[in-house]
mmCIF file of the N, C-alpha and C atoms, coordinates in Angstrom:
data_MODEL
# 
_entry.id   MODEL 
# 
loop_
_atom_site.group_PDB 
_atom_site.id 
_atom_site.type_symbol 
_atom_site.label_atom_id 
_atom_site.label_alt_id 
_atom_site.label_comp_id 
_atom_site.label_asym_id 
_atom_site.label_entity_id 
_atom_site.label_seq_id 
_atom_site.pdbx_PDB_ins_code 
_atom_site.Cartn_x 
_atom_site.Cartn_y 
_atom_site.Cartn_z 
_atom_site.occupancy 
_atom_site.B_iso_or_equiv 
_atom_site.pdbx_formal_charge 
_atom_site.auth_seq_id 
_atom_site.auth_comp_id 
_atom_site.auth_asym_id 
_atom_site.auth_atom_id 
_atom_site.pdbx_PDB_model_num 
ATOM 1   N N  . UNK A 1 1  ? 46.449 -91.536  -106.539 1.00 0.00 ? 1  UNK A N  1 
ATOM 2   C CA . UNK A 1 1  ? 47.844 -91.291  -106.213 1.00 0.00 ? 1  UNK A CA 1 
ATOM 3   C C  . UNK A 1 1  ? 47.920 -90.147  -105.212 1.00 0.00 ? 1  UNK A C  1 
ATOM 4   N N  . UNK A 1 2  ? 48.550 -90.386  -104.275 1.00 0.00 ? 2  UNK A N  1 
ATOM 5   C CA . UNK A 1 2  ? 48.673 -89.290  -103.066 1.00 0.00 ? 2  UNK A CA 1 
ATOM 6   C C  . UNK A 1 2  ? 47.495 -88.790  -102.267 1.00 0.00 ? 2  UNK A C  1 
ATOM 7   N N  . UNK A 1 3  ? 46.644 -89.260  -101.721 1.00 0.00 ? 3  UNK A N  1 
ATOM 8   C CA . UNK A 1 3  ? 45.105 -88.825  -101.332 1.00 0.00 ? 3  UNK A CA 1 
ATOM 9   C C  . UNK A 1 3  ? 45.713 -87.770  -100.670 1.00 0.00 ? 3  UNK A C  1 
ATOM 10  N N  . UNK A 1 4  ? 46.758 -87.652  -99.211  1.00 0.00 ? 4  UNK A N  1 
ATOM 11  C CA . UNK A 1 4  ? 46.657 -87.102  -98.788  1.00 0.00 ? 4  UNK A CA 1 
ATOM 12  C C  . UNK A 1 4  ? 47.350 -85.450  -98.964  1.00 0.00 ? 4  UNK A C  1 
ATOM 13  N N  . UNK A 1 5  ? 47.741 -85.345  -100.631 1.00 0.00 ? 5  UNK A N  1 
ATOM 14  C CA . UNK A 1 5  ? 47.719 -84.018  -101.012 1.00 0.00 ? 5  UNK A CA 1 
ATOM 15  C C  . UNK A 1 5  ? 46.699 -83.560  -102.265 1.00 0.00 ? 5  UNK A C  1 
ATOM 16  N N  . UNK A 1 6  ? 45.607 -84.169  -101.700 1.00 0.00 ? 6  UNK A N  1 
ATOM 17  C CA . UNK A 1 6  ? 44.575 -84.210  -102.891 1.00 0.00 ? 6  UNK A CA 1 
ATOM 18  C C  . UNK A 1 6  ? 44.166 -82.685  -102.982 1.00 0.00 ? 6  UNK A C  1 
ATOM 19  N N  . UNK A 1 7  ? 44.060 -81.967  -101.788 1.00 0.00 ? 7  UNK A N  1 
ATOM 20  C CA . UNK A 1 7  ? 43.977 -80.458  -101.893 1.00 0.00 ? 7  UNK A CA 1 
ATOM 21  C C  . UNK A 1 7  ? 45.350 -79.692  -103.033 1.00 0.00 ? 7  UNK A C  1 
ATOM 22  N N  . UNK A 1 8  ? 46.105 -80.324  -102.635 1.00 0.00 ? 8  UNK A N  1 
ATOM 23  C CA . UNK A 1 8  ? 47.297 -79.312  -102.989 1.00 0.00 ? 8  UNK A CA 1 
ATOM 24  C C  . UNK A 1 8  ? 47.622 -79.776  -104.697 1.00 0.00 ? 8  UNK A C  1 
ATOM 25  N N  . UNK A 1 9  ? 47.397 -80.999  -105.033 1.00 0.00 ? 9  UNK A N  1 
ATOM 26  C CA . UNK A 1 9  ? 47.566 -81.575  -106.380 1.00 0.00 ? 9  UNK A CA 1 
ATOM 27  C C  . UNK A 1 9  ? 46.639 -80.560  -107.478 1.00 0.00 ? 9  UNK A C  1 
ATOM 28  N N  . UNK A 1 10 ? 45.498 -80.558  -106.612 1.00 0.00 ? 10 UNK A N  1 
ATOM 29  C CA . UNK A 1 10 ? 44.170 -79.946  -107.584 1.00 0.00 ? 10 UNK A CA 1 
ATOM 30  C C  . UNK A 1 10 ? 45.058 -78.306  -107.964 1.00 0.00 ? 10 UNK A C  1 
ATOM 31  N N  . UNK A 1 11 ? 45.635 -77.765  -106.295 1.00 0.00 ? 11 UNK A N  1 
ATOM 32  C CA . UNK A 1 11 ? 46.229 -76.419  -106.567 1.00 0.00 ? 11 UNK A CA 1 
ATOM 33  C C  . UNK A 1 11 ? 47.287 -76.121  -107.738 1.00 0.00 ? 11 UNK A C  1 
ATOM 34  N N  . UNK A 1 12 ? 48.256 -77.184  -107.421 1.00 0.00 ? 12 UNK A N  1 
ATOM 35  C CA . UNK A 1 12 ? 49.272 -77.417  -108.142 1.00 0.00 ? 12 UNK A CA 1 
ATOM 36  C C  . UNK A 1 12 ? 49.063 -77.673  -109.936 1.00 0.00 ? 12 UNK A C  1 
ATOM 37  N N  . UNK A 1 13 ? 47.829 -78.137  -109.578 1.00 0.00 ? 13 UNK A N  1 
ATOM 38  C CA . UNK A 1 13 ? 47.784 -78.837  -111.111 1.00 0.00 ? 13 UNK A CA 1 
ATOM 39  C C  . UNK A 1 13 ? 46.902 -77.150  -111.927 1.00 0.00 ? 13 UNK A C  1 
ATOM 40  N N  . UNK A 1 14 ? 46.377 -76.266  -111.051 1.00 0.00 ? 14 UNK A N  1 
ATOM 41  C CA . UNK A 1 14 ? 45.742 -75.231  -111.925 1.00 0.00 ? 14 UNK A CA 1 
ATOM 42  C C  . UNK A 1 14 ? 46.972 -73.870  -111.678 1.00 0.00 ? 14 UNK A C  1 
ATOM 43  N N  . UNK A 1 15 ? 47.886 -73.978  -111.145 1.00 0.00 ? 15 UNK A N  1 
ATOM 44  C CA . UNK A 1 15 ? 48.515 -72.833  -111.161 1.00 0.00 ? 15 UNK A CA 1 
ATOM 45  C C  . UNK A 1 15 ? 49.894 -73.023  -111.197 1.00 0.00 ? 15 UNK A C  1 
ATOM 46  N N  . UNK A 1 16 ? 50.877 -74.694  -112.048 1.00 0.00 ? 16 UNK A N  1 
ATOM 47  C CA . UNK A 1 16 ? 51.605 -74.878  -112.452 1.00 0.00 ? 16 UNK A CA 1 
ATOM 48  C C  . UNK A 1 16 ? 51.837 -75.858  -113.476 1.00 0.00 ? 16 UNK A C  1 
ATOM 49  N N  . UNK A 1 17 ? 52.159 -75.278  -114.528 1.00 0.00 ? 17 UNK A N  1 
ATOM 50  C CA . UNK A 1 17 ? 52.132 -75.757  -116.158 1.00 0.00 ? 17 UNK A CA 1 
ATOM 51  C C  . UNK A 1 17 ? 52.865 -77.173  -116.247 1.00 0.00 ? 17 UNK A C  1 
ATOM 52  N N  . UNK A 1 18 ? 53.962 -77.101  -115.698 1.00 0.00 ? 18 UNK A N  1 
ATOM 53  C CA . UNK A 1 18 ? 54.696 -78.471  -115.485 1.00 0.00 ? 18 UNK A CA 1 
ATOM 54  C C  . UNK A 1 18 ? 54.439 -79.125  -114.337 1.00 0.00 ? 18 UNK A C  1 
ATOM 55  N N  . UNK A 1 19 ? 54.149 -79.349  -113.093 1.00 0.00 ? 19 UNK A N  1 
ATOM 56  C CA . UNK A 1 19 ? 53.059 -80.160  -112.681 1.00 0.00 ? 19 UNK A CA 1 
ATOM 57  C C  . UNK A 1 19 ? 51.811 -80.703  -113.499 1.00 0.00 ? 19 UNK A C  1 
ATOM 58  N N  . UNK A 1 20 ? 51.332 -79.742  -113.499 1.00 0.00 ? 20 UNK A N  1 
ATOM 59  C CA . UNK A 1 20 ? 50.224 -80.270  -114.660 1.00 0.00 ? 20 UNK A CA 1 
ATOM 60  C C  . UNK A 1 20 ? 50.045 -81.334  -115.588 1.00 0.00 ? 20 UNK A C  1 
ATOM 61  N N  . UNK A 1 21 ? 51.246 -80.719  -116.345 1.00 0.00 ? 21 UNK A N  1 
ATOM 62  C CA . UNK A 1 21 ? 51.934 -81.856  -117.745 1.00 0.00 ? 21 UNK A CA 1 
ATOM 63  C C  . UNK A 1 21 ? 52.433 -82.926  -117.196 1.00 0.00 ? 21 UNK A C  1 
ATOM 64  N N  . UNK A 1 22 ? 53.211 -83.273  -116.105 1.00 0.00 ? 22 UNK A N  1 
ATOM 65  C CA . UNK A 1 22 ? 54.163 -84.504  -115.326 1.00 0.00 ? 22 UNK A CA 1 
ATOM 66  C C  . UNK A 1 22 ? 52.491 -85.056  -114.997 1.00 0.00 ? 22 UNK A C  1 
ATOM 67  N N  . UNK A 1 23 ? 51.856 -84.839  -114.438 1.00 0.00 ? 23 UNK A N  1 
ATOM 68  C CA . UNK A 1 23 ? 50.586 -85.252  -113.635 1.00 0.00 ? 23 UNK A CA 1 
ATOM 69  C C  . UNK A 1 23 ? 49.467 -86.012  -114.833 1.00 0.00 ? 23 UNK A C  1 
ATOM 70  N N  . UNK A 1 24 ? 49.405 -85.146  -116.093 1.00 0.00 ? 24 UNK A N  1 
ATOM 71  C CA . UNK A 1 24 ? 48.563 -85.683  -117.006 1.00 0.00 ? 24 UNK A CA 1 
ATOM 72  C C  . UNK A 1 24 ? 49.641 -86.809  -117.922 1.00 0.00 ? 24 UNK A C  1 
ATOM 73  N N  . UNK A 1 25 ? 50.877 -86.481  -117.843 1.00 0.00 ? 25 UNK A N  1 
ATOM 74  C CA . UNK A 1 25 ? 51.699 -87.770  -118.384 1.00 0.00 ? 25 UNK A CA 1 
ATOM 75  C C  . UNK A 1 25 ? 52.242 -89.138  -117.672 1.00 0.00 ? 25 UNK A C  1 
ATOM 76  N N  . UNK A 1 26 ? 51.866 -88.774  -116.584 1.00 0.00 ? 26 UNK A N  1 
ATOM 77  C CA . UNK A 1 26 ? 51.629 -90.271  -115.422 1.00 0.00 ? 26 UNK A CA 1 
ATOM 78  C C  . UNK A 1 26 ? 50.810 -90.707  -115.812 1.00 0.00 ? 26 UNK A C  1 
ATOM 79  N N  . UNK A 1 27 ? 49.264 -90.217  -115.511 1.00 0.00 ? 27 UNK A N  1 
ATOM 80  C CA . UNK A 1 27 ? 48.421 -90.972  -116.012 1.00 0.00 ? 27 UNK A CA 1 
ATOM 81  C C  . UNK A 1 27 ? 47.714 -91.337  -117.555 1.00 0.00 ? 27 UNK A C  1 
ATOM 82  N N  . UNK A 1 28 ? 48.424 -90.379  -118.243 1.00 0.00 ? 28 UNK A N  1 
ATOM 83  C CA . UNK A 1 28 ? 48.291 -91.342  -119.963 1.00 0.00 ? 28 UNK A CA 1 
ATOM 84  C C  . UNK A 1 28 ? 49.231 -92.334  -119.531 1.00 0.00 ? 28 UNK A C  1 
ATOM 85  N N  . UNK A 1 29 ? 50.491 -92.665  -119.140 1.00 0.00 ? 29 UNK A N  1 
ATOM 86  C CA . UNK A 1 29 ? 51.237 -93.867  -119.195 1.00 0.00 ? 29 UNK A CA 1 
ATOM 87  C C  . UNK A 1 29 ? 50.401 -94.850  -118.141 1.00 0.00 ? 29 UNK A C  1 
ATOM 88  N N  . UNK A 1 30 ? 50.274 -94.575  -117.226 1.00 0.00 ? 30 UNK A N  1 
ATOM 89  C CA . UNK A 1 30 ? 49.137 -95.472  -116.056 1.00 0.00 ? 30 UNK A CA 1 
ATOM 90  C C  . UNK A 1 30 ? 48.219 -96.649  -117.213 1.00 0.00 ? 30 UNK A C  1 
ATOM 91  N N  . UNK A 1 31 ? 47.577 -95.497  -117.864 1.00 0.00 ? 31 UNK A N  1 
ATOM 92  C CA . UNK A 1 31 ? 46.287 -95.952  -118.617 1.00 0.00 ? 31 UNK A CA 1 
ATOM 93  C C  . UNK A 1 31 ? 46.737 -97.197  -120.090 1.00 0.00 ? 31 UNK A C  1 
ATOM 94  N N  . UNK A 1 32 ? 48.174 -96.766  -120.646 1.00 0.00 ? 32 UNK A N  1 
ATOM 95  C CA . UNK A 1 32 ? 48.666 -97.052  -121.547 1.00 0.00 ? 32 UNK A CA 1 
ATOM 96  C C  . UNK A 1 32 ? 49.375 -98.406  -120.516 1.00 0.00 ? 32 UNK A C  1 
ATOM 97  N N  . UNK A 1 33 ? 50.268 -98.335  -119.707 1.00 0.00 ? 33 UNK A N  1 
ATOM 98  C CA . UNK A 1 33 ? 50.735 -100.306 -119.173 1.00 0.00 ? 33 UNK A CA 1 
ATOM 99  C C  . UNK A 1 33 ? 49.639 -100.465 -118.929 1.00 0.00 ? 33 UNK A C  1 
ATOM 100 N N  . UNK A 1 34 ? 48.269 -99.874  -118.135 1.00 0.00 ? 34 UNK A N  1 
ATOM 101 C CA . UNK A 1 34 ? 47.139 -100.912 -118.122 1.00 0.00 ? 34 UNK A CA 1 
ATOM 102 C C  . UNK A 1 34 ? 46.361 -101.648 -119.239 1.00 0.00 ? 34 UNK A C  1 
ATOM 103 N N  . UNK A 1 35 ? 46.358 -100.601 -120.157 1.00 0.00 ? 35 UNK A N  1 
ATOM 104 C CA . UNK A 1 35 ? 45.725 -101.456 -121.488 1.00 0.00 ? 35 UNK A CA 1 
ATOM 105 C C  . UNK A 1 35 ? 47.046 -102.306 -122.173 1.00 0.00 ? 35 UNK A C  1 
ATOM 106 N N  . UNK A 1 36 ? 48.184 -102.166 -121.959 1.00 0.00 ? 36 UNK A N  1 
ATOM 107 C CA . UNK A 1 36 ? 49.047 -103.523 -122.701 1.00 0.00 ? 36 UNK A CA 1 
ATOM 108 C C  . UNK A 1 36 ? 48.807 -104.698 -121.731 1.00 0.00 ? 36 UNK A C  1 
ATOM 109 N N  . UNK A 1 37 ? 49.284 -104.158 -120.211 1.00 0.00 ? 37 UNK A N  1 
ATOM 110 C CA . UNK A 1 37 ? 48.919 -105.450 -119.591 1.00 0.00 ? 37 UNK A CA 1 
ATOM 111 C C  . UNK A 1 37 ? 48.161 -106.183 -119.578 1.00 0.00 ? 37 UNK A C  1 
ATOM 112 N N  . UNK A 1 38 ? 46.738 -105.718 -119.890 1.00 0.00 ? 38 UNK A N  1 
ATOM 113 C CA . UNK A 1 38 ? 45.532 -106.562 -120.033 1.00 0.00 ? 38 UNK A CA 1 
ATOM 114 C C  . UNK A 1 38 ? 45.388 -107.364 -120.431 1.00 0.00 ? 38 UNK A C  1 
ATOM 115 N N  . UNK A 1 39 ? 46.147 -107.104 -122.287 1.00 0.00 ? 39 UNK A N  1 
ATOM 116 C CA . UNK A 1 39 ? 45.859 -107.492 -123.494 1.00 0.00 ? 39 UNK A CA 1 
ATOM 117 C C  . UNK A 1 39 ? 46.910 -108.888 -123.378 1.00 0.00 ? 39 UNK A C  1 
ATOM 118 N N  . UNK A 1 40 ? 46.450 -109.386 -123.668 1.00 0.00 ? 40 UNK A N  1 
ATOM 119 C CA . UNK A 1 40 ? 47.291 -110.993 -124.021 1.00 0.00 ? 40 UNK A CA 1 
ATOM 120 C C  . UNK A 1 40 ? 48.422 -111.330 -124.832 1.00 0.00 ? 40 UNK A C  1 
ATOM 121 N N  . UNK A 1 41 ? 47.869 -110.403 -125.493 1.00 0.00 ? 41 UNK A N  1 
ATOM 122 C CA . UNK A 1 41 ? 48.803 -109.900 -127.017 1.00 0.00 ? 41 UNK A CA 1 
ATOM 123 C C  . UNK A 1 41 ? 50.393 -108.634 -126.661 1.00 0.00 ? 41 UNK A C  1 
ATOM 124 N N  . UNK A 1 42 ? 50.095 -108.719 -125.813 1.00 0.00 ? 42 UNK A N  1 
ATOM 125 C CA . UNK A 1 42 ? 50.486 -107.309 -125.765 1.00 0.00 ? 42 UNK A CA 1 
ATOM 126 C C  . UNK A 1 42 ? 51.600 -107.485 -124.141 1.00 0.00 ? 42 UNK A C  1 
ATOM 127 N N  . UNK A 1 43 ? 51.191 -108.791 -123.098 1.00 0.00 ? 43 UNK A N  1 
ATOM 128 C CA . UNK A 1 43 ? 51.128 -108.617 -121.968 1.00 0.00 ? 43 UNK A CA 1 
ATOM 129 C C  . UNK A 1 43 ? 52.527 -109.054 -121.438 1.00 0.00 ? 43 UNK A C  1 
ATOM 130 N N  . UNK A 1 44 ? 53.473 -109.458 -122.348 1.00 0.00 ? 44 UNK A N  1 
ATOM 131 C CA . UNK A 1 44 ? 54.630 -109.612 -122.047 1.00 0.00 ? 44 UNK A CA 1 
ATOM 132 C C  . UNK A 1 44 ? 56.072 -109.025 -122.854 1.00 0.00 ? 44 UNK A C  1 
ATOM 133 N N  . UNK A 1 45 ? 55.719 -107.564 -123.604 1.00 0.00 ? 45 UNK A N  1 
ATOM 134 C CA . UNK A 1 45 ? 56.572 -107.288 -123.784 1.00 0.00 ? 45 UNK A CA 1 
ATOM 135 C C  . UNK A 1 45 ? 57.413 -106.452 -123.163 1.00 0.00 ? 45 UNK A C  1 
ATOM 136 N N  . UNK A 1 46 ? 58.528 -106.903 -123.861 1.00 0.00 ? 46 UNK A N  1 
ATOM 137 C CA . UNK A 1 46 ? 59.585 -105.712 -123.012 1.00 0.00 ? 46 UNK A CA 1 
ATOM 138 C C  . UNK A 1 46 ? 59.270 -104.232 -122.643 1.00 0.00 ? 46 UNK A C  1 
ATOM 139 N N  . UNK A 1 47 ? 59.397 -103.639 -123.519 1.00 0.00 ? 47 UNK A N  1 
ATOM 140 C CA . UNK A 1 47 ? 58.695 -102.120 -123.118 1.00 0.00 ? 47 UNK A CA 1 
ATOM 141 C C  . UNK A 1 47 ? 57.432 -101.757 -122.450 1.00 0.00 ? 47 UNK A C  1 
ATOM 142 N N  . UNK A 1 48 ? 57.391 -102.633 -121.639 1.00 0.00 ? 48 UNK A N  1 
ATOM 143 C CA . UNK A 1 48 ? 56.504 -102.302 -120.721 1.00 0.00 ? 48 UNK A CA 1 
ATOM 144 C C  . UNK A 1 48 ? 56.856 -101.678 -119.647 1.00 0.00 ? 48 UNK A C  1 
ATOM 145 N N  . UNK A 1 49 ? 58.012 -102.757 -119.478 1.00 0.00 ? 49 UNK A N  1 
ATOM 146 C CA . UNK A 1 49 ? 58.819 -102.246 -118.234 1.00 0.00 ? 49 UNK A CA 1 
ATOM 147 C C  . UNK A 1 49 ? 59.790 -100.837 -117.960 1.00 0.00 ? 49 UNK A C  1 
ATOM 148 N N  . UNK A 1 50 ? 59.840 -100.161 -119.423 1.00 0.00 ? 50 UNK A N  1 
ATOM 149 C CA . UNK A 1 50 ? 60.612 -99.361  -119.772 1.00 0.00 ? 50 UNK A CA 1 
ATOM 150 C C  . UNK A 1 50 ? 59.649 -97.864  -119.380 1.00 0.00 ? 50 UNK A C  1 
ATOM 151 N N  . UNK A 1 51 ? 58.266 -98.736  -119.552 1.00 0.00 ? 51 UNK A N  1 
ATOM 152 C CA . UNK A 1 51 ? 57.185 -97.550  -119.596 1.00 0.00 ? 51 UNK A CA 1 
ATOM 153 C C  . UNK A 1 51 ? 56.880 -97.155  -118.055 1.00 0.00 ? 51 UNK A C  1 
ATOM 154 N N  . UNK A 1 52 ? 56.960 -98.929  -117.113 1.00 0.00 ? 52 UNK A N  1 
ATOM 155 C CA . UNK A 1 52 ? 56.600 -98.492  -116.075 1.00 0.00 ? 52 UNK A CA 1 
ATOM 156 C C  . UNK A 1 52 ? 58.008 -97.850  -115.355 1.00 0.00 ? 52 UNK A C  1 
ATOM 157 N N  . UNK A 1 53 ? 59.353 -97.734  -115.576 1.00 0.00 ? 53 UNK A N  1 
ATOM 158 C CA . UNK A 1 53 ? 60.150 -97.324  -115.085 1.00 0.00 ? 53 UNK A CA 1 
ATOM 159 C C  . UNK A 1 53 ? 60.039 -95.806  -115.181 1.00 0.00 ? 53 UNK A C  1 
ATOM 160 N N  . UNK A 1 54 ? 59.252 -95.120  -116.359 1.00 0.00 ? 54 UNK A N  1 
ATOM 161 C CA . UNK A 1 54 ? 59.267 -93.400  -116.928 1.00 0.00 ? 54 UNK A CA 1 
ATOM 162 C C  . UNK A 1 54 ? 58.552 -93.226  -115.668 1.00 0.00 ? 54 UNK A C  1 
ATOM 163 N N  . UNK A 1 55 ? 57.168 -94.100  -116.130 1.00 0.00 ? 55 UNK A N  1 
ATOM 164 C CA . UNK A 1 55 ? 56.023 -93.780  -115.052 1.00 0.00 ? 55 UNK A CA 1 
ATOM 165 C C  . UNK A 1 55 ? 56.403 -93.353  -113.216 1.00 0.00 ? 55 UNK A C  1 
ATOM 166 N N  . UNK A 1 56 ? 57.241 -94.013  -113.071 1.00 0.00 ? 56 UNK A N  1 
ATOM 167 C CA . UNK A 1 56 ? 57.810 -94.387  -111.571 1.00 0.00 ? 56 UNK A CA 1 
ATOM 168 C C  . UNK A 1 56 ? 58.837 -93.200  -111.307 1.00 0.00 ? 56 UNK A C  1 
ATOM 169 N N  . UNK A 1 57 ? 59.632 -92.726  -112.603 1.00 0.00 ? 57 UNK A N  1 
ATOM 170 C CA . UNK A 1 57 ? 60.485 -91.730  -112.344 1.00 0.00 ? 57 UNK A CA 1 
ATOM 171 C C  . UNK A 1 57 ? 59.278 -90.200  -112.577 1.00 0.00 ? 57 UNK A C  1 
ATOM 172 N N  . UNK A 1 58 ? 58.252 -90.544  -113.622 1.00 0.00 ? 58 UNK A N  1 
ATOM 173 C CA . UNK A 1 58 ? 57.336 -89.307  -113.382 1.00 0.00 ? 58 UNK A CA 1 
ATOM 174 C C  . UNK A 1 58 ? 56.682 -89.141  -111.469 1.00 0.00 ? 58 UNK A C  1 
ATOM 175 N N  . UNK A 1 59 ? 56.093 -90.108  -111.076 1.00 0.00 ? 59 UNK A N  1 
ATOM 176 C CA . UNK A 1 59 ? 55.746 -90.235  -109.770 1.00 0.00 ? 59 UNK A CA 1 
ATOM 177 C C  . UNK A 1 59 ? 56.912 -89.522  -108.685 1.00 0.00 ? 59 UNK A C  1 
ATOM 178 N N  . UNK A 1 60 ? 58.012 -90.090  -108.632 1.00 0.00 ? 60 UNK A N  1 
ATOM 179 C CA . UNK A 1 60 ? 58.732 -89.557  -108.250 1.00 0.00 ? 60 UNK A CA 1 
ATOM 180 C C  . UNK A 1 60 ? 59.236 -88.023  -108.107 1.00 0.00 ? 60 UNK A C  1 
ATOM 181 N N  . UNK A 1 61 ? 59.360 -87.420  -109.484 1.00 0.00 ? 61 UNK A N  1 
ATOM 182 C CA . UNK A 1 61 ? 58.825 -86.065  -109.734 1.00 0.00 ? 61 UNK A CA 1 
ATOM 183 C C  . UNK A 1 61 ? 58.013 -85.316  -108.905 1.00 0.00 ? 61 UNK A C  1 
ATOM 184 N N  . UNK A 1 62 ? 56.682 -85.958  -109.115 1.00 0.00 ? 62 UNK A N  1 
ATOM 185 C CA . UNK A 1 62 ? 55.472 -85.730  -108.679 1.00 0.00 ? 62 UNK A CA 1 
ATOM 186 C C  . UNK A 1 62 ? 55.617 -85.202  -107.352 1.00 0.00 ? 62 UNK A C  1 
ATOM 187 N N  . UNK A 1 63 ? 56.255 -86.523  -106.514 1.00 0.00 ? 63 UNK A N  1 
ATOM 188 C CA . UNK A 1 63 ? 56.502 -86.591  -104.954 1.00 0.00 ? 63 UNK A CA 1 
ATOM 189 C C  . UNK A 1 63 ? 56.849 -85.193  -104.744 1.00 0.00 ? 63 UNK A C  1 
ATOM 190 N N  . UNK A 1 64 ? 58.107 -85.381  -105.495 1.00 0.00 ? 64 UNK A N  1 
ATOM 191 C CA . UNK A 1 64 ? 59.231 -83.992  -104.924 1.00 0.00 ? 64 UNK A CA 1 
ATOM 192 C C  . UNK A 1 64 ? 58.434 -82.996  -105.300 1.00 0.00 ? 64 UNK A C  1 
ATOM 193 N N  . UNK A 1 65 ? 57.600 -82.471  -105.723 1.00 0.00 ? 65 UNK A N  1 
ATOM 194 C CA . UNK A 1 65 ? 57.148 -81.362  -105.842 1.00 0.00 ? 65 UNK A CA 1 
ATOM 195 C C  . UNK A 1 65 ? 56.359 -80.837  -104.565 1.00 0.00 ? 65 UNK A C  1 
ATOM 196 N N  . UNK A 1 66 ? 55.134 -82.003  -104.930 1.00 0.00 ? 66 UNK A N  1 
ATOM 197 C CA . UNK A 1 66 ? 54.497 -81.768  -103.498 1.00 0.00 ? 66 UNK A CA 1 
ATOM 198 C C  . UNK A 1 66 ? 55.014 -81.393  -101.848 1.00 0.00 ? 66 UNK A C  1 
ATOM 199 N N  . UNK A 1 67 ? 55.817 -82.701  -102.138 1.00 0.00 ? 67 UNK A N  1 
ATOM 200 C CA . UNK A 1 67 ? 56.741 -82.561  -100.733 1.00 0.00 ? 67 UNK A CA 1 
ATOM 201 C C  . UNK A 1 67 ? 57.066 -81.046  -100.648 1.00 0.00 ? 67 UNK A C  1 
ATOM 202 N N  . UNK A 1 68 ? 57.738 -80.499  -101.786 1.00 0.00 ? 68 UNK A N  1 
ATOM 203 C CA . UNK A 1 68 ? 58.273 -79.041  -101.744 1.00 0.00 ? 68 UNK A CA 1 
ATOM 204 C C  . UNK A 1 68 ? 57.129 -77.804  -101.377 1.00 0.00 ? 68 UNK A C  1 
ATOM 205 N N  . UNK A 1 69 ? 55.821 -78.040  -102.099 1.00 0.00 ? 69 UNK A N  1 
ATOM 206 C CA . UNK A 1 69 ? 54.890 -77.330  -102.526 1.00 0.00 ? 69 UNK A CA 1 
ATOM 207 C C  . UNK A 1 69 ? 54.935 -77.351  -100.686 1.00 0.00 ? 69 UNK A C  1 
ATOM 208 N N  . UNK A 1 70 ? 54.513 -78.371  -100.053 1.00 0.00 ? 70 UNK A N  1 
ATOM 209 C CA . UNK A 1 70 ? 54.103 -78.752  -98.928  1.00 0.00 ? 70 UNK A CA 1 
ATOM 210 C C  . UNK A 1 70 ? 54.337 -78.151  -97.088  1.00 0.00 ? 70 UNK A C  1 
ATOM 211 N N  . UNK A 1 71 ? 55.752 -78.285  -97.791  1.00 0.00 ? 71 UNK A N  1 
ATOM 212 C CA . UNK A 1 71 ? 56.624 -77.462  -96.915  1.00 0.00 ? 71 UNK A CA 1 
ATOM 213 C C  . UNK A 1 71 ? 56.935 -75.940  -96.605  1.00 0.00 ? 71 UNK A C  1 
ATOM 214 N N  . UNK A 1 72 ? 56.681 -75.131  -97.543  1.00 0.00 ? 72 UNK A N  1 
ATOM 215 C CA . UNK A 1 72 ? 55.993 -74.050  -98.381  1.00 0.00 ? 72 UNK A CA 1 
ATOM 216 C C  . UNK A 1 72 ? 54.827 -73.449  -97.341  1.00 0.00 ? 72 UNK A C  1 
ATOM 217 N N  . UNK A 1 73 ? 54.047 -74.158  -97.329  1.00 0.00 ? 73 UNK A N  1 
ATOM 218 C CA . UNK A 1 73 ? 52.271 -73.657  -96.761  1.00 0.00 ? 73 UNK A CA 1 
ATOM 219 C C  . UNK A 1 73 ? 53.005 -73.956  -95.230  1.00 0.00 ? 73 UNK A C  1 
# 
């Protein structure tokens, strides 16, 4: 996600607590629709979509930070 603030993510992620947390709770949810989607059992329920909508509003987050962090330097 974002290569091209891969410098500033790493910064962001050791010297702000909520970045951090938004950043490690994208990707537990990432990891979590990938293992429902997989699953067969699992691959058409509703709350999936509910999960990938958090996910998309965490990303989003994400963006705006950087963008901010970005503008900054």
């Amino acid at each position: 996600m974002f290569p091209e603030y891969r410098e500033l993510i790493s910064k962001l992620k050791a010297e702000n607590n909520h970045f951090a947390n938004l950043f490690e709770e994208h990707n537990r949810l990432d990891d979590k629709i990938t293992g429902l989607t997989n699953n067969p059992v699992t691959s058409g329920l509703d709350n999936i979509e509910d999960l990938k909508r958090e996910k998309l509003r965490l990303k989003d987050e994400i963006y705006a930070m950087l963008r901010a962090a970005d503008n900054k330097s």
